[in-house]
C-alpha positions as CSV (number, residue, x, y, z in Angstrom):
1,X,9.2,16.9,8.0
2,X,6.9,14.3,10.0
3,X,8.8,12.0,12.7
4,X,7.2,9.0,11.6
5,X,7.3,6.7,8.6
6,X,4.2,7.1,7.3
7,X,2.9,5.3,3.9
8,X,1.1,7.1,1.2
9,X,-0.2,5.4,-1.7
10,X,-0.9,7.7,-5.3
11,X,-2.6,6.7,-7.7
12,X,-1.4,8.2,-10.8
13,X,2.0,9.1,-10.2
14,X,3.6,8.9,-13.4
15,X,3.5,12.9,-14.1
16,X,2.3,16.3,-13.1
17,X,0.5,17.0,-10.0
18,X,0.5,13.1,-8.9
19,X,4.4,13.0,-9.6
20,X,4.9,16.0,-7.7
21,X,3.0,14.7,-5.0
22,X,5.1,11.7,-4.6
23,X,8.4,14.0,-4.4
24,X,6.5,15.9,-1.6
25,X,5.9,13.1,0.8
26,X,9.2,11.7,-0.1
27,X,10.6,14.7,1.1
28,X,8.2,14.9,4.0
29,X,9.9,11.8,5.1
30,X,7.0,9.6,4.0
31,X,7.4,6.1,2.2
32,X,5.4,6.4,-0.6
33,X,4.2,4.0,-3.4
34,X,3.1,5.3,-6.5
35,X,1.4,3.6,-9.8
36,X,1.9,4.2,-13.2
37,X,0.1,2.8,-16.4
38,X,2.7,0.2,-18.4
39,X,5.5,-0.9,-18.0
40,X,7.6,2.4,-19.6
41,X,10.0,4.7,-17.7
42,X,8.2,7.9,-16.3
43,X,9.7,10.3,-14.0
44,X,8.2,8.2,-11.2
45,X,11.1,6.1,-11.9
46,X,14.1,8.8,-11.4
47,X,12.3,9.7,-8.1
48,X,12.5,5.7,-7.1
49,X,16.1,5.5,-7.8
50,X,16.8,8.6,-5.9
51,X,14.7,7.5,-2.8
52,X,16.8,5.0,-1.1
53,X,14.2,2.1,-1.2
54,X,11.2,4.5,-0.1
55,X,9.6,4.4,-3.3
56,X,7.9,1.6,-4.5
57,X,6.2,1.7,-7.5
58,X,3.5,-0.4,-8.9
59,X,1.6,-0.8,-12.5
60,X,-1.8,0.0,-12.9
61,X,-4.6,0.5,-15.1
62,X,-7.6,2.4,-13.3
63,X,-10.0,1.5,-15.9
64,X,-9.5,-2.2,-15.4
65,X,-11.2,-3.5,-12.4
66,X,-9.2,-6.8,-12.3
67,X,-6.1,-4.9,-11.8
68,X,-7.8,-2.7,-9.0
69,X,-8.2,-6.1,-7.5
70,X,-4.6,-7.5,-8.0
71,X,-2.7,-4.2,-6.6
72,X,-5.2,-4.9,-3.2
73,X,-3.8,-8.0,-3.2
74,X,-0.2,-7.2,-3.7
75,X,-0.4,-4.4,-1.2
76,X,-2.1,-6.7,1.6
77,X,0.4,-6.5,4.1
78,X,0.8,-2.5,4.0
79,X,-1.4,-0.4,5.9
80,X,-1.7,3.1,4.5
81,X,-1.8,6.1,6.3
82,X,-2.9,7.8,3.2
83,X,-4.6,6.3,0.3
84,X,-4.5,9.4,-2.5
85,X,-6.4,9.4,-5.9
86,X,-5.3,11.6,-8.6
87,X,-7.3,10.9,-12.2
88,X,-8.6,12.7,-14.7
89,X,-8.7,13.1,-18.5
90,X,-10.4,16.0,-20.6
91,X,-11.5,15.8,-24.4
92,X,-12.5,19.0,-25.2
93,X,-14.5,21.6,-24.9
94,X,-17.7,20.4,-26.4
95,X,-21.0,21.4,-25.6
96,X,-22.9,18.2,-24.0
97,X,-24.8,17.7,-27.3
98,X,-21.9,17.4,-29.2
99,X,-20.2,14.9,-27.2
100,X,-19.9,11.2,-28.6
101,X,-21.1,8.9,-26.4
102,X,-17.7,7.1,-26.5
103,X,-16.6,9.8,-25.6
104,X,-18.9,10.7,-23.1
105,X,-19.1,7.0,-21.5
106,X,-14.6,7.1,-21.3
107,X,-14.3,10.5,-19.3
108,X,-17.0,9.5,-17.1
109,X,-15.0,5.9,-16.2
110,X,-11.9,7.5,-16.2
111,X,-12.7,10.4,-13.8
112,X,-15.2,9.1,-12.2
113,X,-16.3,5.3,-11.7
114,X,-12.3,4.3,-11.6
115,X,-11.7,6.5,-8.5
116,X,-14.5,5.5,-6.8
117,X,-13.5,1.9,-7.5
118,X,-10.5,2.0,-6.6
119,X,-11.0,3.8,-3.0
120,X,-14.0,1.2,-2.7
121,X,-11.6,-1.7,-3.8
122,X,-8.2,-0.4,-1.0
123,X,-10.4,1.1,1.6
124,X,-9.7,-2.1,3.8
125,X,-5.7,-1.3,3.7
126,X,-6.1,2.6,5.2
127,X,-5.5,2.6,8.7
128,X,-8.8,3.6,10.8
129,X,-6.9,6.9,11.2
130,X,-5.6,7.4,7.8
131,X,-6.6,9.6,5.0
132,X,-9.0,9.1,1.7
133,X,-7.7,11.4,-0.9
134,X,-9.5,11.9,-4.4
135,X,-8.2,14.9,-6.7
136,X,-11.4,16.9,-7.8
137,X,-11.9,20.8,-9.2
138,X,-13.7,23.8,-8.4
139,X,-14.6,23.4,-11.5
140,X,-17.2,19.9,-10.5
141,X,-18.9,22.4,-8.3
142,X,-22.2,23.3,-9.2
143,X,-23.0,26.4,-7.4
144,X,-19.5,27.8,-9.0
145,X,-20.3,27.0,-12.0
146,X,-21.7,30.6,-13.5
147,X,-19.8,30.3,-16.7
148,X,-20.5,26.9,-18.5
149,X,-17.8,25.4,-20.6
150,X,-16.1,22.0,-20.1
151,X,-19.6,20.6,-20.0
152,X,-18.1,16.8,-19.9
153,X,-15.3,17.5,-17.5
154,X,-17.0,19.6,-15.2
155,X,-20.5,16.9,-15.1
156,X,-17.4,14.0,-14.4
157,X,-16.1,15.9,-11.2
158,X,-19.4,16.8,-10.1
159,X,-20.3,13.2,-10.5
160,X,-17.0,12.2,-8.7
161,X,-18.1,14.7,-5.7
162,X,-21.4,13.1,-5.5
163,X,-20.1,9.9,-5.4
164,X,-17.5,10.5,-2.8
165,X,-20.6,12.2,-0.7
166,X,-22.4,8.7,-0.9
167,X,-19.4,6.4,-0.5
168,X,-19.2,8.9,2.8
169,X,-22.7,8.5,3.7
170,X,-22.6,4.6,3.5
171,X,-20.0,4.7,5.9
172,X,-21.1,7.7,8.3
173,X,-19.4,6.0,11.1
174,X,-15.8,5.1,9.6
175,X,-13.4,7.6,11.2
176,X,-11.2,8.1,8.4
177,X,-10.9,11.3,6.7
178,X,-12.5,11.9,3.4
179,X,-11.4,14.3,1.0
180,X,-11.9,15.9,-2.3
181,X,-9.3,18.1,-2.9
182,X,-9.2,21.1,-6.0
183,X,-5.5,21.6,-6.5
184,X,-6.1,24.3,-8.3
185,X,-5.5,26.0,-12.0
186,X,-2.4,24.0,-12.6
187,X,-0.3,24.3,-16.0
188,X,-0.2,21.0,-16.9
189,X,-1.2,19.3,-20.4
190,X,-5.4,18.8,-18.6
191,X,-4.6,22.8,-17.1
192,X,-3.1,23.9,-20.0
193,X,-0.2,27.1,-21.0
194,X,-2.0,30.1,-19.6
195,X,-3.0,28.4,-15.8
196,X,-2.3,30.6,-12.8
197,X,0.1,27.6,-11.0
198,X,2.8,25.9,-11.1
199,X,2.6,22.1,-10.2
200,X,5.5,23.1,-7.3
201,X,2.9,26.1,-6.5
202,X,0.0,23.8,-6.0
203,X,1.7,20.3,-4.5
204,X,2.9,21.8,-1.1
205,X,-0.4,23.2,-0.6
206,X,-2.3,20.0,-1.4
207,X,-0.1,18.1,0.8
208,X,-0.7,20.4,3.6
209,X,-4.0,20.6,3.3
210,X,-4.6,16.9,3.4
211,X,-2.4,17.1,6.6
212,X,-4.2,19.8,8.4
213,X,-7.3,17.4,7.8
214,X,-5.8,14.4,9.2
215,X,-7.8,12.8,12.1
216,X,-11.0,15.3,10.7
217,X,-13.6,12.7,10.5
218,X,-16.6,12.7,7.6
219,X,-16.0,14.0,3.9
220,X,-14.2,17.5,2.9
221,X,-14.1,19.5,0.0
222,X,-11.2,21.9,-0.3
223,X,-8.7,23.3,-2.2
224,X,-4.8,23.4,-2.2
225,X,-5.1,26.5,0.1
226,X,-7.6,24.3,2.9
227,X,-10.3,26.9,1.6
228,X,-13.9,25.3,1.7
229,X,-15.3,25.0,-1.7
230,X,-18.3,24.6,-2.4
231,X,-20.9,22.0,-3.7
């Protein structure tokens, strides 16, 4: 448990790995506020009520740039000790030729250009020592990548990583931390039946690994274990 009242910020809390991230830090003692898409009842929801006013949740559309800007402007009074980023979709297992550019052009914004805008859209609300958390894969690293398969998924985290590494570059001299972070081979509906981890497996991990970072300036890419992966 930390001593402090931190504040976290996920985006895309409504299930899975970004849902169990939320119950973490809640139970890490942070104050946490997560987004969801719409205005239904997720799980998100039963955490809040259980939370005693440390969860605060907020609607959000990732794709939509105008909402990007509205939840900046709702949260402009927080500063965030951590600003986390957990997005991704997957639409099969096609090889690149076979994708439809619809297809192509939604996986891309949703894994890739909506993260990047929305952690170049909040950046100003993380504390100069706080954290910059985006959920990639092993699977978006190239040099693992002996295998093929999940041509569009894997080419949208690699294009996530290569984004992060130039949003780092522009701003070499910014002392927050930067992460990418692979959680792992999760079973969830993107992970599927047959994954190696549960999402209570791979949660605690990511949290501490994003903790053992904290104050670890430039960009990082490592998994739920704090192992190096690489590029």
């Amino acid at each position: 448990m930390t001593d402090t009242r931190n504040t976290a910020l996920v985006v895309g809390a409504s299930r899975t790995l970004g849902l169990g991230l939320v119950a973490e830090y809640l139970r890490r003692g942070w104050d946490v506020i997560g987004t969801v898409r719409g205005s239904g009842r997720t799980g998100l929801h039963d955490l809040a009520d259980a939370s005693e006013g440390r969860l605060t949740i907020e609607s959000l559309e990732m794709t939509d740039p105008e909402q990007i800007s509205a939840l900046r402007d709702r949260l402009a009074q927080r500063t965030l000790d951590l600003l986390f980023v957990n997005a991704a979709i997957a639409r099969g297992d096609l090889p690149i030729g076979e994708v439809p550019t619809d297809m192509f052009t939604e996986v891309m914004t949703t894994n890739a250009l909506s993260p990047m805008r929305v952690v170049e859209s909040l950046r100003p609300l993380v504390a100069p020592t706080g954290t910059i958390g985006v959920m990639s894969s092993s699977q978006g690293s190239i040099a693992l990548n002996t295998r093929g398969g999940q041509d569009l998924y894997r080419a949208s985290k690699s294009a996530l990583n290569q984004l992060m590494r130039s949003y780092a570059a522009r701003y070499a001299g910014d002392p927050r931390t930067l992460l990418l972070v692979d959680p792992g081979w999760v079973r969830t509906d993107l992970g599927g039946p047959g994954a190696e981890l549960s999402v209570a497996e791979s949660v605690p991990g990511v949290a501490e690994t994003i903790e053992r970072h904290r104050g670890k300036t430039g960009l990082h890419f490592v998994d739920y274990e704090g192992q190096v992966v690489p590029w």
